[in-house]
MARDRENKOL-848983 format. One record per residue: residue in one letter; x, z, y of N, C-alpha, C, O in turn. Coordinates in steps of 0.2 Angstrom, whole numbers, plus 2048, in hexadecimal, padded with zeros to 3 digits. Atoms other than C-alpha are relative to their C-alpha. Last residue first. Layout:
N
["A",[X,Z,Y],[X,Z,Y],[X,Z,Y],[X,Z,Y]]
...
This chain:
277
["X",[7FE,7FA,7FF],[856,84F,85F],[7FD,803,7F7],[7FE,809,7F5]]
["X",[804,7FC,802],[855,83E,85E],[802,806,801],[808,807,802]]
["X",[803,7FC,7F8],[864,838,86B],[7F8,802,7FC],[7F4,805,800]]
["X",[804,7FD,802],[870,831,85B],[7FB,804,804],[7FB,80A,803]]
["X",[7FF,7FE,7FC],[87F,829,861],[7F8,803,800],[7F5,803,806]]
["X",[7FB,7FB,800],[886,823,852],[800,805,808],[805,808,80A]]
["X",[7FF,7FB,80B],[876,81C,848],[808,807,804],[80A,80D,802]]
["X",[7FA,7FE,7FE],[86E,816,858],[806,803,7FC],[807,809,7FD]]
["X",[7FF,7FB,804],[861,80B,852],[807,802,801],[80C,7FF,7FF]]
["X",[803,7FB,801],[858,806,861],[802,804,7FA],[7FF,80A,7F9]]
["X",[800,7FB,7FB],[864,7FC,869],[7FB,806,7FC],[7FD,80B,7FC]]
["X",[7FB,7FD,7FF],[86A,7F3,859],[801,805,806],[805,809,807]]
["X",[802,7FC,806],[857,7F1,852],[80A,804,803],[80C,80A,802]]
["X",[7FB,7FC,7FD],[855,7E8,861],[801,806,7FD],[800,80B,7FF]]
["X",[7FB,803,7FA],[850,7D7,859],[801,805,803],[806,804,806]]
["X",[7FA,804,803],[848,7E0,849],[804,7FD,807],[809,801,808]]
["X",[7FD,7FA,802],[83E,7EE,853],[809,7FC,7FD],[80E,7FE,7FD]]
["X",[7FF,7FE,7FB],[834,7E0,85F],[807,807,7FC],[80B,80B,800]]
["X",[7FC,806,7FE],[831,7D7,850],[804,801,806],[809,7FD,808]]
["X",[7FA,7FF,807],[82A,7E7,847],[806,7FB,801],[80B,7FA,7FE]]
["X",[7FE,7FA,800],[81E,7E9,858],[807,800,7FB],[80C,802,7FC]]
["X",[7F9,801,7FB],[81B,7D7,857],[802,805,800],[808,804,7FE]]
["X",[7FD,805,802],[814,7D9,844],[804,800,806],[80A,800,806]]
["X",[7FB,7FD,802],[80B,7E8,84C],[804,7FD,7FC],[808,801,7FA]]
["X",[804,7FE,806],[802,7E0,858],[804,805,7FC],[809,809,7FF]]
["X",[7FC,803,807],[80B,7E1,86B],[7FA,800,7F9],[7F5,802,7FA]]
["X",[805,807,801],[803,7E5,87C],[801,7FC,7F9],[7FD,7F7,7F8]]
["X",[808,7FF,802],[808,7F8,879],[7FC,7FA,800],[7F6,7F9,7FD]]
["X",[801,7FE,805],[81B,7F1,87A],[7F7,803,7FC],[7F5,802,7F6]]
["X",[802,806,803],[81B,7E8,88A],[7FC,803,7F8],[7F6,802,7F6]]
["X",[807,803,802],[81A,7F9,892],[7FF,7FA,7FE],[7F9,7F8,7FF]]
["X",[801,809,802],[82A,7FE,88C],[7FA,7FE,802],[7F8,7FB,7FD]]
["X",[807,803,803],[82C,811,893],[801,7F9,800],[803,7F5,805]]
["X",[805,801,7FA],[83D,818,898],[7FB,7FA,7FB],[7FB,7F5,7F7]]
["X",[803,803,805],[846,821,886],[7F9,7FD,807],[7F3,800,807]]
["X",[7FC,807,802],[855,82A,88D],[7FA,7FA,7FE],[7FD,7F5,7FE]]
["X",[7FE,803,7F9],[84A,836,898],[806,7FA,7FD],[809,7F5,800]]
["X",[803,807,7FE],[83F,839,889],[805,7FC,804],[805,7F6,805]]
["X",[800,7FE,7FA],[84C,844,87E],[7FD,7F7,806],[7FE,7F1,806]]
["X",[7FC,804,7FE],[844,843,86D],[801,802,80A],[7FC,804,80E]]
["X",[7FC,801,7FA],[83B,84C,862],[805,7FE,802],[80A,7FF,7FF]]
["X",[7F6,805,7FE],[832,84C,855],[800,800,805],[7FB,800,809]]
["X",[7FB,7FD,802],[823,859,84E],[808,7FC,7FF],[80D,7FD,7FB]]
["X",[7FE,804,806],[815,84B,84E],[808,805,7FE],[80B,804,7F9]]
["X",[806,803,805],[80A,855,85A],[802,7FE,7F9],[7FF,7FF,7F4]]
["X",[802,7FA,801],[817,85D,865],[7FC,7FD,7FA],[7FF,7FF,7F5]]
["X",[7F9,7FB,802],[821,84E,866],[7FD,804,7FC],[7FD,805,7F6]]
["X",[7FE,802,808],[811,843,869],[805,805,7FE],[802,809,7F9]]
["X",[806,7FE,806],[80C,851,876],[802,7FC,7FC],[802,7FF,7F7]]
["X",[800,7F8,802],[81D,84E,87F],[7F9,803,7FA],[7F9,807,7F5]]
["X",[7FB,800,804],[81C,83C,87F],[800,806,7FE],[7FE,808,7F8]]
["X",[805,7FF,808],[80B,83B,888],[805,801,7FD],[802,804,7F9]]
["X",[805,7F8,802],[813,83E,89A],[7FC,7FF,7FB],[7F6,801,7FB]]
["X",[7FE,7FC,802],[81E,82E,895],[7FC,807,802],[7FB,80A,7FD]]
["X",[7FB,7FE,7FA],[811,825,893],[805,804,800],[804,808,7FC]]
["X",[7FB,7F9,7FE],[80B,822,880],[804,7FF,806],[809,7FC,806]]
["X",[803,7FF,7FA],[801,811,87D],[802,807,804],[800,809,809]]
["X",[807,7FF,801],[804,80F,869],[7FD,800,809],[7F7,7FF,80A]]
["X",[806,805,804],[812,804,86B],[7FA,802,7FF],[7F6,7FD,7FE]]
["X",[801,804,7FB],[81B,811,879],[7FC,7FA,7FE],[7F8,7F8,802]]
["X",[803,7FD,7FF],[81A,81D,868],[7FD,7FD,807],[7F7,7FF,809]]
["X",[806,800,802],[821,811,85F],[7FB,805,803],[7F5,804,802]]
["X",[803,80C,7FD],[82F,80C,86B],[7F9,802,7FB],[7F5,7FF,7FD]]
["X",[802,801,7F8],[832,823,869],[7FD,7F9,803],[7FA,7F8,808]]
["X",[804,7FB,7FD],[831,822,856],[7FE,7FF,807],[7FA,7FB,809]]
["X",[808,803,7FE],[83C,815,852],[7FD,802,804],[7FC,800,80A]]
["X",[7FD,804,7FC],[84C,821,850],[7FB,7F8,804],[7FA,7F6,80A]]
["X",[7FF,7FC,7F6],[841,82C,84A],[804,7FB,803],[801,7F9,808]]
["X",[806,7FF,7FB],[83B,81F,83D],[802,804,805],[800,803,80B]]
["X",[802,806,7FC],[84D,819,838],[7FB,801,803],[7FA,800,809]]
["X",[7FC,801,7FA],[852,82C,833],[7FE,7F9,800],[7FA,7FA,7FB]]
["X",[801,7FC,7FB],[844,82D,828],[803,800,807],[800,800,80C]]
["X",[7FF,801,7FB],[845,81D,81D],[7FE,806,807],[7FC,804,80D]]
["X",[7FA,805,7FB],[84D,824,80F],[7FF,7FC,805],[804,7FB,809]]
["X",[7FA,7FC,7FD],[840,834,80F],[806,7F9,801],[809,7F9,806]]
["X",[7FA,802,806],[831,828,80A],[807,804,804],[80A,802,80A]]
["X",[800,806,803],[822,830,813],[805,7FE,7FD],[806,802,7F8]]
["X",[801,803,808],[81D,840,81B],[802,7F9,800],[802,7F6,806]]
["X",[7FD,7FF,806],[820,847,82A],[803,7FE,7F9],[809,7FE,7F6]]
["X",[7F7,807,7FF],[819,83C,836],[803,803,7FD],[807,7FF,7FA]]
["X",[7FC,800,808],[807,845,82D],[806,7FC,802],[808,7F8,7FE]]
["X",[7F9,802,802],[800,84E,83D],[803,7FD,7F9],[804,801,7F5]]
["X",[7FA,7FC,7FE],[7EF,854,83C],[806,7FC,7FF],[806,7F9,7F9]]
["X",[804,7FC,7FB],[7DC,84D,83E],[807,804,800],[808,807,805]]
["X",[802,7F8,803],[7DB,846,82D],[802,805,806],[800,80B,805]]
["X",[805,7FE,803],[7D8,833,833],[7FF,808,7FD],[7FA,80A,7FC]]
["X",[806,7FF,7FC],[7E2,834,841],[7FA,801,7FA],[7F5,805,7FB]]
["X",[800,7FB,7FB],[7F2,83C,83B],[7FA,800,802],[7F7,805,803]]
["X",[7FF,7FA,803],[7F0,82F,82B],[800,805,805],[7FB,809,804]]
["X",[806,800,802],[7EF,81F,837],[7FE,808,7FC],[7F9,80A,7FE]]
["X",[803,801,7FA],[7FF,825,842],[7F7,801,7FB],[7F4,806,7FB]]
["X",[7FE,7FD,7FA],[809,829,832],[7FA,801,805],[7F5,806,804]]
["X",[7FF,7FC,803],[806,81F,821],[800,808,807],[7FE,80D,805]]
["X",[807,7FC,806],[7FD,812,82A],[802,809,7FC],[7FF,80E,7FC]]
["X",[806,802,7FD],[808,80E,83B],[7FB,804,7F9],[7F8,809,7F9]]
["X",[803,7FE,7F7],[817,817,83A],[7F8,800,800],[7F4,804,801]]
["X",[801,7F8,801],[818,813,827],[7FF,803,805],[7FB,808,804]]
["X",[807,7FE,802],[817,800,82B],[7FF,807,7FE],[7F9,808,7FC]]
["X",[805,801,7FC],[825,803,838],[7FA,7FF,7FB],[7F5,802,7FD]]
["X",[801,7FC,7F9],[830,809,82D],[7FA,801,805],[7F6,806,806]]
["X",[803,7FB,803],[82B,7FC,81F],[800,809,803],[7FC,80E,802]]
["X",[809,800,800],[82F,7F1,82A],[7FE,804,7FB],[7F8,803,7FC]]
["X",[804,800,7F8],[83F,7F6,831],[7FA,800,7FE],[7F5,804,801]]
["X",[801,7FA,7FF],[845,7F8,81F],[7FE,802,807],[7FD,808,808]]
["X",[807,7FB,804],[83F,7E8,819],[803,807,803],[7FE,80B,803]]
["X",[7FF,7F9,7FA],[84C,7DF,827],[7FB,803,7FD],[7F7,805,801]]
["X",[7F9,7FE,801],[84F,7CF,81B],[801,807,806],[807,809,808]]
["X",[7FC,7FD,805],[83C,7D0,816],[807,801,801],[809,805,7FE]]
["X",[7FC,7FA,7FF],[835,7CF,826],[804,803,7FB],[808,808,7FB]]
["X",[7FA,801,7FC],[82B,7C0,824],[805,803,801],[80A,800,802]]
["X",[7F8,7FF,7FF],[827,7C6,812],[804,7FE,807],[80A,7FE,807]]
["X",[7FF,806,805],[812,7CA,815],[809,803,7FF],[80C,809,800]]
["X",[7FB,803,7FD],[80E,7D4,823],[803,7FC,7FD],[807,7F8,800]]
["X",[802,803,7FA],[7FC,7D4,81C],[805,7FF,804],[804,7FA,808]]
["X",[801,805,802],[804,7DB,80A],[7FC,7F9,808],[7FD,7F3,807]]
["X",[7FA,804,807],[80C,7E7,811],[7FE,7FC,802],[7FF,7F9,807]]
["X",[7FF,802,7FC],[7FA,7EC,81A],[807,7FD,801],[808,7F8,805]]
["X",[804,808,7F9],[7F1,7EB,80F],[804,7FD,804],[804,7F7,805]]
["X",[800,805,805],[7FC,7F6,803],[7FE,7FB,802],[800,7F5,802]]
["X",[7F7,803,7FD],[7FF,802,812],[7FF,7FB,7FC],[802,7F6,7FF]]
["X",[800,804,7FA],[7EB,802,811],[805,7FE,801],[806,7F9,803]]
["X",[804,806,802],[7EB,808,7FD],[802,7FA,806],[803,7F5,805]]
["X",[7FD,806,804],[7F6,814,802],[7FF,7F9,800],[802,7F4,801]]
["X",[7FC,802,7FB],[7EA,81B,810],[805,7FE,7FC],[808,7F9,800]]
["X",[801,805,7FB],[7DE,81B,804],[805,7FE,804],[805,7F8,805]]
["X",[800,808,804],[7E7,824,7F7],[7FD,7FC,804],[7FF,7F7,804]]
["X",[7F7,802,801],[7EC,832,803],[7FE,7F9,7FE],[7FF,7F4,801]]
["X",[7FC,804,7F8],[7DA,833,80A],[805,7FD,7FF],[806,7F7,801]]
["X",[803,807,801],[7D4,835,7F5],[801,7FD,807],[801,7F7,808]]
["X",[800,7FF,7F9],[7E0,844,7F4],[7FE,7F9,801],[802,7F4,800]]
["X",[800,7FA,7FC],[7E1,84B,7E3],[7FF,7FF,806],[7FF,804,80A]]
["X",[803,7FC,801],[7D7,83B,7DB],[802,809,804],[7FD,80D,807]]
["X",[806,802,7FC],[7E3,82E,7DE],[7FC,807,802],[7FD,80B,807]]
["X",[801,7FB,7FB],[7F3,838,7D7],[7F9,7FE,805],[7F8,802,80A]]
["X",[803,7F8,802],[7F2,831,7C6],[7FD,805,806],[7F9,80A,806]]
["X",[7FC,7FA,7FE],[7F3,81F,7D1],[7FE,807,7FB],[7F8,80A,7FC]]
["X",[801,7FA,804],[7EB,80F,7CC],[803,804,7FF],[807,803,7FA]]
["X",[801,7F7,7FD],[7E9,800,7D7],[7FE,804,7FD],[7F8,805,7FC]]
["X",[803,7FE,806],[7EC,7EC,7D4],[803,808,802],[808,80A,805]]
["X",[7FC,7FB,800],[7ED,7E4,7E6],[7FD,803,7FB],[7F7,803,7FB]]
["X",[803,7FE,807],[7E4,7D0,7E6],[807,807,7FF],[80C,806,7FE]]
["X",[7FF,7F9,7FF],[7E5,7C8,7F6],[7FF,804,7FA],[7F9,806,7FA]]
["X",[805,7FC,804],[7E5,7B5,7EF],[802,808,802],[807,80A,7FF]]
["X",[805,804,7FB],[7F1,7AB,7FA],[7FA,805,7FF],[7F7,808,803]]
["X",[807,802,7FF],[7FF,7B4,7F1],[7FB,7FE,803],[7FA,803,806]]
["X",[7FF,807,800],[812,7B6,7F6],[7F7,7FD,7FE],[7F4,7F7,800]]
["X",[802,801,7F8],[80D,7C7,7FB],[802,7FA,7FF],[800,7F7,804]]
["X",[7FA,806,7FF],[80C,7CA,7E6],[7FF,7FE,80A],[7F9,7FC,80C]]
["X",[803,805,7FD],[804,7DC,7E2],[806,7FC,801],[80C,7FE,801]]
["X",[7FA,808,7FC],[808,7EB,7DA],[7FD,7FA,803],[7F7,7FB,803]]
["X",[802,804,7F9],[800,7FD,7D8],[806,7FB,800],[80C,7FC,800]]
["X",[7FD,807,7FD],[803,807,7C8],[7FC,7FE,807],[7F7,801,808]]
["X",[7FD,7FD,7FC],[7FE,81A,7C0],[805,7F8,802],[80A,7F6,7FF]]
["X",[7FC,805,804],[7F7,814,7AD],[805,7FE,808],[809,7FA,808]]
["X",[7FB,7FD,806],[7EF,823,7AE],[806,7FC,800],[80B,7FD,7FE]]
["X",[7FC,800,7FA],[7E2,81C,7BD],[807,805,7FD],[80B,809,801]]
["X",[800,7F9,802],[7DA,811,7B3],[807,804,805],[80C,802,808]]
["X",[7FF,7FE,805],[7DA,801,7BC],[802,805,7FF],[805,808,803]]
["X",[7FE,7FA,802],[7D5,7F9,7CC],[7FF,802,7F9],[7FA,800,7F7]]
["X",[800,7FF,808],[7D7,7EA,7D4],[802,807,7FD],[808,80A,7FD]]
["X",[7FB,7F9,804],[7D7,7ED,7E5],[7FC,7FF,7FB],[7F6,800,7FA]]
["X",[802,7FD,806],[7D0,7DB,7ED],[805,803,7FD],[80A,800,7FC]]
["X",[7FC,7FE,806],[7D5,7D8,7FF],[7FB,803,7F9],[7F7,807,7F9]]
["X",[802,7FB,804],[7CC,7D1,80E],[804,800,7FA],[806,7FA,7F7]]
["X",[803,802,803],[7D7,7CC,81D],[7FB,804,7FB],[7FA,80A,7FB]]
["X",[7FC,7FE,808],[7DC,7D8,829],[7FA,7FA,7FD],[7F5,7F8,7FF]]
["X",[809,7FF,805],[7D8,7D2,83C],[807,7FF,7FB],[80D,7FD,7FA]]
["X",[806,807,801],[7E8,7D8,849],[7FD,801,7F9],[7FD,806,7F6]]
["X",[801,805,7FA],[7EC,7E7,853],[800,7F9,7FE],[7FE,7F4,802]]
["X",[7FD,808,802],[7F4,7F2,847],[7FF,7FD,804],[804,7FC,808]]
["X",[7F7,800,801],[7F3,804,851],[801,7FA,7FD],[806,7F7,800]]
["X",[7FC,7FD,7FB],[7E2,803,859],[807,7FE,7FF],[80B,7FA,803]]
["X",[802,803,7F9],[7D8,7F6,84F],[804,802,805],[807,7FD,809]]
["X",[7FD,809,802],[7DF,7FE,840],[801,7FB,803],[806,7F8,803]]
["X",[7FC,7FD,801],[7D5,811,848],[808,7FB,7FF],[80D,7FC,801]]
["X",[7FF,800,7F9],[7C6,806,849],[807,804,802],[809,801,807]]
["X",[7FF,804,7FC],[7C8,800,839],[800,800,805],[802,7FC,809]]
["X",[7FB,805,802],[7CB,80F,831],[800,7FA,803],[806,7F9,806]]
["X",[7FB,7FE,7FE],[7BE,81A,838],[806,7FB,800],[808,7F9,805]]
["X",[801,800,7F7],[7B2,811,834],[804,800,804],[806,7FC,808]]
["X",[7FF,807,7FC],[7B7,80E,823],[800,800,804],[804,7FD,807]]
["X",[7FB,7FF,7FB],[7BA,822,81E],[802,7F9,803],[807,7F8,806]]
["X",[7FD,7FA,7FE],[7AE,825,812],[801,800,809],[7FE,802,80D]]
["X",[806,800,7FA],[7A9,815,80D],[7FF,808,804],[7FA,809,808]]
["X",[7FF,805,7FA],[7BE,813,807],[7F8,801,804],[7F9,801,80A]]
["X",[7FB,7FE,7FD],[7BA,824,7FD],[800,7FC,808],[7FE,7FD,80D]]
["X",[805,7FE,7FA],[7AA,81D,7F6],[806,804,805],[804,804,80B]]
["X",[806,803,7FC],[7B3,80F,7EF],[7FF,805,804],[801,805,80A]]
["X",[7FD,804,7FA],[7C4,818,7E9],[7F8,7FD,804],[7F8,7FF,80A]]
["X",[7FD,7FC,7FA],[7B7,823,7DE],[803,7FE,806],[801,7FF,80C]]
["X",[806,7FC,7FD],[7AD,815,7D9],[804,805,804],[805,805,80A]]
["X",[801,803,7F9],[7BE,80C,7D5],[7F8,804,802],[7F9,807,808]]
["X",[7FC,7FE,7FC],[7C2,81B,7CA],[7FF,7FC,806],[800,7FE,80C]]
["X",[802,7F9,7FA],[7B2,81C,7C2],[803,801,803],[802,806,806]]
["X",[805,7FF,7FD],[7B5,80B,7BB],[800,804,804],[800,803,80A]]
["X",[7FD,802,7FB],[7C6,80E,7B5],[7F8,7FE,805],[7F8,801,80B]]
["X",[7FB,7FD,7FA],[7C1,81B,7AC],[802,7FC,807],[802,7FE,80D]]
["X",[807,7FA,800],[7B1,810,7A3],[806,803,805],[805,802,80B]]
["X",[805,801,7FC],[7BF,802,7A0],[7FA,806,803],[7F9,803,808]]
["X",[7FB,801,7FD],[7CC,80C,797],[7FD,7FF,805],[7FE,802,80A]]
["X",[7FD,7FB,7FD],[7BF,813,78D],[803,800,807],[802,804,80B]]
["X",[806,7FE,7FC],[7B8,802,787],[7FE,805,805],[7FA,805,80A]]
["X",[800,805,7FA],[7CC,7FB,786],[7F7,804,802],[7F6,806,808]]
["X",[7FD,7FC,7FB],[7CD,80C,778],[7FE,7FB,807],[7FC,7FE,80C]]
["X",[803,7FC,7FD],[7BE,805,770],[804,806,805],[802,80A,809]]
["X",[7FF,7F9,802],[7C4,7F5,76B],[7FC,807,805],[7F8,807,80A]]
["X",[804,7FD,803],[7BB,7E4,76E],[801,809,7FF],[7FD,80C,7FD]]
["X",[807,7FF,7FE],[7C4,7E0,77D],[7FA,805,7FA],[7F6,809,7FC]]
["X",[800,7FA,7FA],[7D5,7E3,778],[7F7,800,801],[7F4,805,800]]
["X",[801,7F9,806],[7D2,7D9,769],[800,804,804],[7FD,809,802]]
["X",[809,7FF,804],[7CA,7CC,773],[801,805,7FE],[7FD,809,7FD]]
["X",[804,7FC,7F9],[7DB,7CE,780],[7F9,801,7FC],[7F6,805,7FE]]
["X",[800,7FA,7FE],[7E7,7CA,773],[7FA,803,805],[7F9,809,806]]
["X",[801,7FB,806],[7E0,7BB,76C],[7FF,806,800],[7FA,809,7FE]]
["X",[803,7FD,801],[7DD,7B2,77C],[800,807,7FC],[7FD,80C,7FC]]
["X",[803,800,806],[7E8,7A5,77F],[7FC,807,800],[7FF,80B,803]]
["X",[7FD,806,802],[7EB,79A,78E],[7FE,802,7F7],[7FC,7FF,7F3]]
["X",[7FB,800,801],[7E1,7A9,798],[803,7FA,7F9],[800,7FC,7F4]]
["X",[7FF,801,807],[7D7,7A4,7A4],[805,800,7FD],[80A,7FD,7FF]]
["X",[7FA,800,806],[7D6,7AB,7B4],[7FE,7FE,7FA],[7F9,801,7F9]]
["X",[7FE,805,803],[7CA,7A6,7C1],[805,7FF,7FB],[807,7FA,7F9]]
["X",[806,802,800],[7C5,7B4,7CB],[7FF,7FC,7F9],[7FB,7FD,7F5]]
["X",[802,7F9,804],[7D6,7BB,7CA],[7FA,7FD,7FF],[7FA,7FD,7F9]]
["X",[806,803,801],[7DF,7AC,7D1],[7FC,805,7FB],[7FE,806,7F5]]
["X",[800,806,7FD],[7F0,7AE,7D4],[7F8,7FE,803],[7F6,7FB,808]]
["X",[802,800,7FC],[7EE,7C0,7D0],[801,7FA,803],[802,7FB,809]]
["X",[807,7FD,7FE],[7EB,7BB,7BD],[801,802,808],[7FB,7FF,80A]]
["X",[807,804,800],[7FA,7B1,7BE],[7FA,803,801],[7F7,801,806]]
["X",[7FC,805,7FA],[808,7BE,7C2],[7F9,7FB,800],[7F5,7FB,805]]
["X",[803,7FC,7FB],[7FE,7C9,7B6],[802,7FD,805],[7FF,7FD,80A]]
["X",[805,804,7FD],[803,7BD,7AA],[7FB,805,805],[7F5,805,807]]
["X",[800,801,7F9],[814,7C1,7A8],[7FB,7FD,805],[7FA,7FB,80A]]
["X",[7FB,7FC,7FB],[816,7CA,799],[800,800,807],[802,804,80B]]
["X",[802,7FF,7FB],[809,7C0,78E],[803,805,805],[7FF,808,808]]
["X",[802,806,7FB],[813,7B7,784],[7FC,802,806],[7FD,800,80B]]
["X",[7FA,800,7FE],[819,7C8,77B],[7FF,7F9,807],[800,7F8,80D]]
["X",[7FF,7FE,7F9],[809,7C9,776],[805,800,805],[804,800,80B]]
["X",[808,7FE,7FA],[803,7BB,76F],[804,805,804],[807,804,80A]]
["X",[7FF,806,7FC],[816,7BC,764],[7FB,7FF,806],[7FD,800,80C]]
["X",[7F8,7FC,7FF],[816,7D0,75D],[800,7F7,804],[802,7F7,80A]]
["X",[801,809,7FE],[803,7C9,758],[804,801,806],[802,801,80C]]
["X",[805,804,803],[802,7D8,749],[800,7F9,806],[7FF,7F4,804]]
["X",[7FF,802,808],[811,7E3,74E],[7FD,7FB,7FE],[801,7F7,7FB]]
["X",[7FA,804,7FE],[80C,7E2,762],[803,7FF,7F8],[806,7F9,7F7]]
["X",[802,806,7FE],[7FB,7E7,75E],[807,7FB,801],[807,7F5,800]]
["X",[805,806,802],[7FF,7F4,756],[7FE,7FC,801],[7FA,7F9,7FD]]
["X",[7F9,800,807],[80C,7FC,760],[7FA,7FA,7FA],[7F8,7F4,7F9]]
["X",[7FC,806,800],[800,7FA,76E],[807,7FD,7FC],[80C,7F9,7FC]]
["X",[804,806,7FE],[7F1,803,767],[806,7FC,802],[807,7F6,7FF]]
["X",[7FE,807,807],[800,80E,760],[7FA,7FD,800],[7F8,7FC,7FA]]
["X",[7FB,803,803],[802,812,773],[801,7FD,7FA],[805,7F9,7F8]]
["X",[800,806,7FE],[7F0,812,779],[808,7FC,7FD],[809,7F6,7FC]]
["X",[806,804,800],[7ED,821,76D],[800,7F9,803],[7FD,7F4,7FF]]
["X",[7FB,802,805],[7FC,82B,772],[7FB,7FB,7FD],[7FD,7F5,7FF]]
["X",[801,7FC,803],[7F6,829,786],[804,7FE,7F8],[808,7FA,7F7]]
["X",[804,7FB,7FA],[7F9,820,795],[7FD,806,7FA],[7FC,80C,7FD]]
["X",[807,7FA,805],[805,818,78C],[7FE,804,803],[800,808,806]]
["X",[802,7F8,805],[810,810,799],[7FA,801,7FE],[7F4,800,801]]
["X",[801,7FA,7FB],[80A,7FE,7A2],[804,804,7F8],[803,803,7F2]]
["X",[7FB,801,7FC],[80C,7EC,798],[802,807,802],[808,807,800]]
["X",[7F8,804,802],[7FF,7EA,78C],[806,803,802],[80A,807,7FE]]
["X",[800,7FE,807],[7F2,7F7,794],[805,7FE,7FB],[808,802,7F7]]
["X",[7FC,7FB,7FF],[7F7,7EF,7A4],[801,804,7FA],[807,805,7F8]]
["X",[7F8,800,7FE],[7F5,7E0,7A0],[803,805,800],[809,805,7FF]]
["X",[7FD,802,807],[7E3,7E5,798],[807,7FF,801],[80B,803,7FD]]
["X",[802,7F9,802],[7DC,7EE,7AA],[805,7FD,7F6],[80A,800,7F4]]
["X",[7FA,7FB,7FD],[7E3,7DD,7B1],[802,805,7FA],[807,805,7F7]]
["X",[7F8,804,803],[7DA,7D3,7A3],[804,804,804],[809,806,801]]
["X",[7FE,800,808],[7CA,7DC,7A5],[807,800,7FF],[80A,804,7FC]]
["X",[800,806,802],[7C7,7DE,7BA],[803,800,7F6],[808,803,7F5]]
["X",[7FA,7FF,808],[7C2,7EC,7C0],[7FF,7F8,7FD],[7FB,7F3,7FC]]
["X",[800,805,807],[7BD,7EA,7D3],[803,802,7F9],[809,804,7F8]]
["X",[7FB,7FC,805],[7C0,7F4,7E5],[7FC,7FB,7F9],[7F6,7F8,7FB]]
["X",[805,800,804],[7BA,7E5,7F4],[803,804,7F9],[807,800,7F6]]
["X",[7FE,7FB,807],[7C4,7EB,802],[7FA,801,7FC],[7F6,806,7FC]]
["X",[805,7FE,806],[7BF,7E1,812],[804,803,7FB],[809,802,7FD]]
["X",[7FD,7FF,806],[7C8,7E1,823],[7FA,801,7FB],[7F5,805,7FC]]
């Protein structure tokens, strides 16, 4: 995996068009602009969809908007912040790369492409990306970067990693989005800070991951004499003697791992017979 962090002009611009007011200052910057070439801009509403087609290579059809952006002294500001934010995400990511890929290596189990995090002031509080893309291009700017530079890395990576399962699985998105929260927000996050995080994550999918949990625990390599220290570790429990060991399951990536969840999603999600504890 690579993760080359970048400020790109035209993003950091779209967004300043398009995005909340990050401040009162950028707002009747964009009231004025939009008064005075109320047509220019309005045309550009969807060009962020273009720009990650081809980030490298964007041009845009008209320009007007973006010189005047360019030349101002708020866009100078805008850039300069956003700067020192990918520096901060930078040294974060060289922090904590080692670890990562080998830890990646463990629980995902196949090669990540490389991705460019476009990043942008971190006020203007966005992250999106198109998985229909060829071009890996993830636009990244969080207020909460800053208080917990592990957290936002391990976001950044669910976003990788999203975007590396792509949409096969879209018509069972909450399986996989389950199981990729097992895998980075969870599993990966436990090891890199050294304590349990199964806790945490999007409260609508909670009941699906324990109900997971135990076949995830047989996909990381968990015998039954290990189940009991996961429990203990990750603060779930379950009664093991329903739950006999899968060894195909460790041989998996995590793509099969989620494909192995979709087709017996009706044994494993037991909605009215419920054996988590």
């Amino acid at each position: 995996m690579k993760l080359n962090f970048c400020v790109n002009d035209y993003v950091l611009t779209w967004n300043l068009l398009f995005g909340p007011a990050i401040s009162e200052e950028s707002y009747q910057f964009k009231q004025k602009l939009w008064k005075t070439y109320k047509k220019q801009y309005n045309a550009l509403q969807n060009e962020n969809k273009l720009m990650l087609k081809d980030l490298k290579n964007f041009i845009p059809d008209d320009d007007t908007i973006y010189n005047f952006v360019f030349e101002s002294s708020l866009f100078e500001d805008l850039k300069k912040q956003a700067e020192k934010h990918r520096e901060f995400l930078l040294q974060v990511w060289d922090e904590y790369k080692k670890n990562v890929l080998m830890y990646l290596k463990e629980i995902v189990r196949f090669p990540y492409d490389s991705y460019r995090i476009v990043v942008v002031h971190p006020n203007m509080d966005t992250v999106y990306y198109d998985l229909e893309n060829e071009e890996k291009n993830i636009v990244w700017g969080r207020k909460n970067d800053k208080k917990n530079g592990l957290a936002s890395l391990v976001s950044i990576l669910y976003a990788v990693t999203r975007y590396q399962v792509g949409n096969v699985y879209k018509e069972n998105k909450e399986i996989t989005q389950a199981v990729l929260e097992l895998a980075i927000n969870n599993e990966l996050y436990t090891r890199l800070n050294g304590k349990s995080n199964y806790l945490s994550g999007d409260p609508s999918l909670g009941f699906l991951k324990r109900q997971i949990y135990p076949y995830w625990l047989m996909y990381l390599g968990a015998e039954q004499d290990d189940m009991t220290s996961y429990m203990m570790r990750d603060k779930i429990a379950f009664d093991i003697e329903h739950y006999p060991v899968e060894e195909n399951l460790k041989k998996l990536d995590l793509k099969g791992f989620i494909e192995f969840c979709i087709r017996n999603q009706k044994h494993i999600l037991r909605i009215n017979q419920l054996e988590i504890i």
